[in-house]
C-alpha positions, 0 to 999 in steps of 0.5 A: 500500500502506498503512501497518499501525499497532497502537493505542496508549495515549498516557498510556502513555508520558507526556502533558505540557502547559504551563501559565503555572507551565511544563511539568506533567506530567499522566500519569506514563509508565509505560513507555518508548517504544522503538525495539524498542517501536516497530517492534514497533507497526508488525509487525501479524503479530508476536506478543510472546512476553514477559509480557503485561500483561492490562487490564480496558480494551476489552471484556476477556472473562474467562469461560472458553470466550471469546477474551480480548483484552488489551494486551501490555508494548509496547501491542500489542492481542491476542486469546488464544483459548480453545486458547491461540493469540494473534493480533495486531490486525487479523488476520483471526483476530482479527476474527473472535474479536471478531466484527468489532467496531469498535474505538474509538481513535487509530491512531498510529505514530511513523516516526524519519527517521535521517540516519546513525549513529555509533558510540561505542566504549569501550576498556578501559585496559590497551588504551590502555596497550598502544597508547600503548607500542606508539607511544612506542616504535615509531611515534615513533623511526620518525618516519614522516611521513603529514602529506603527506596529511592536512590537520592543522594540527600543527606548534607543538610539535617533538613536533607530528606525524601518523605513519604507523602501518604495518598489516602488523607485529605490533601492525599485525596485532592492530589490523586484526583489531579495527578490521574486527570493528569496521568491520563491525559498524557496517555490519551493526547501524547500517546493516543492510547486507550488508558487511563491512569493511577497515580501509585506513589508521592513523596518530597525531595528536600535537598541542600548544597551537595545533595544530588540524585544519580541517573535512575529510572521509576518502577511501577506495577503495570507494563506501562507506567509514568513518573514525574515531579513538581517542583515547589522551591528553587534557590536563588543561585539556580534561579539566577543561573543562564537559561541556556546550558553553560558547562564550560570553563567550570561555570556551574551553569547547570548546578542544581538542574535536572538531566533527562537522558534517553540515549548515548548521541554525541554532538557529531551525531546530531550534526548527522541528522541524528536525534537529541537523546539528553536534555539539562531542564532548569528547575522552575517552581510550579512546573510539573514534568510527566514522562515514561518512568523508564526514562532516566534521569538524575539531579545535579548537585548545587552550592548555594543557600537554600532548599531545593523542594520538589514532589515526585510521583509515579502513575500506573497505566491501566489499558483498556480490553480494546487497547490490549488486542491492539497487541494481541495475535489472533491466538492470543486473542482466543486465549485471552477470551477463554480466560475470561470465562474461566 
């Protein structure tokens, strides 16, 4: 089965070449190529119901009585009947309006290979406020240890701690509701899969100058699982350090951040067109990050006054029967109904 594509207007979205004074641009994109913009190249059978941009480009019949061809906002070429119908290029309606004129010109389609996704959420302060309450006055007298378990190194501060936050109380209660609301999300809209999720664990990192956590991934009691973290209080000396990643020269700009690590690429791979596999994430209060739980990850040390508060939770993915035969082969589909009924 082959590949349907739609053609396209490369200048559309931009041509540049470089020449000895660097990159000019030779056409100015008018429109972005988006994700939406790019699956909608690929849907031969998809008629966009938005403003359509007419062209005088391609044989445009404008008389009344004809089909009218023209290229809608996301470089889709369509014939308008005279009825007012609309049919996609390459349909055989369009066919025969145009009476099977050979069209001239490029068939492109971009196709991104995503590894996974993460997701970004911003929580509003009155939030963060509520939290950190909840834990200077709860989580901290209980002094509940959950260090037994996990690999941070947090210990050059008496207040150096990781803490069980226990579900099952009030503020328990409210924050599993938002983390499973949150978990299935990032299942169904990242992955388009047919889930829903349960958050399984939570607990406070509290961490001081010299503390780190090495690179490690999470572990949950489904095949699929999410982890993630909260951040609540960031130091001043990591609030004040550049955006952008700056290791050299021993300049500490990545002191206190987190390194998020997939695979083992070097620069010279990336220069290849090889994908990024590492990403150093500056630490933001109220900024939750959710991702697989098998990605490894690691918090770098820092050297300055303060506390380096966050939460981290991990998420069960519970698959529906419908999503699970996605996977099944026809025997194991068998032996999956007959376990049913026994």
């Amino acid at each position: 089965m082959g590949l349907k594509t739609k053609e396209m207007n490369l200048a559309d979205y931009g041509i540049e070449v470089v020449n000895e004074e660097g990159t000019k641009v030779i056409a100015e994109p008018k429109k972005t190529l988006t994700t939406e913009a790019y699956n909608d190249m690929l849907d031969v059978n998809k008629v966009d119901e938005s403003e359509e941009q007419r062209t005088s480009v391609d044989n445009i019949k404008e008389k009344e009585g004809k089909p009218e061809i023209f290229i809608n906002a996301e470089g889709a070429k369509k014939v308008r009947m005279p009825g007012g119908d609309v049919y996609p290029e390459n349909s055989d309606e369009y066919r025969a309006a145009v009476g099977g004129e050979a069209e001239v010109g490029l068939k492109i389609a971009m196709r991104p290979i995503i590894d996974f996704t993460i997701m970004r959420v911003e929580f509003p302060t009155d939030i963060v406020d509520e939290i950190n309450e909840y834990i200077d006055n709860v989580i901290i007298p209980s002094n509940v240890s959950y260090a037994s378990g996990l690999v941070g190194q947090l210990k050059q501060n008496e207040r150096s701690a990781q803490l069980d936050m226990p579900l099952d109380d009030e503020v328990g209660q409210q924050l599993t509701t938002v983390f499973n609301q949150i978990g299935t999300t990032y299942v169904q809209k990242g992955y388009k899969r047919d889930a829903t999720t349960t958050v399984s664990q939570c607990w406070s990192n509290h961490a001081y100058a010299g503390d780190y956590n090495p690179h490690h991934d999470h572990g949950v009691h489904t095949v699929a699982g999410l982890s993630g973290f909260l951040w609540l209080k960031i130091p001043q000396s990591i609030q004040d350090s550049p955006d952008v990643p700056e290791i050299n020269n021993a300049s500490g700009g990545v002191d206190g951040w987190t390194h998020l690590v997939w695979g083992l690429n070097s620069k010279r791979d990336i220069m290849q067109l090889r994908p990024q596999t590492e990403d150093y994430v500056k630490p933001e209060v109220g900024v939750m990050l959710v991702f697989p739980q098998w990605l490894k990850h690691a918090v770098l040390p820092f050297y300055g006054d303060g506390e380096r508060r966050s939460i981290a939770m991990n998420w069960n993915v519970h698959d529906t029967e419908a999503e699970l035969k996605k996977y099944m082969s026809k025997r194991e589909t068998e032996l999956y109904e007959e376990s049913k009924k026994s």
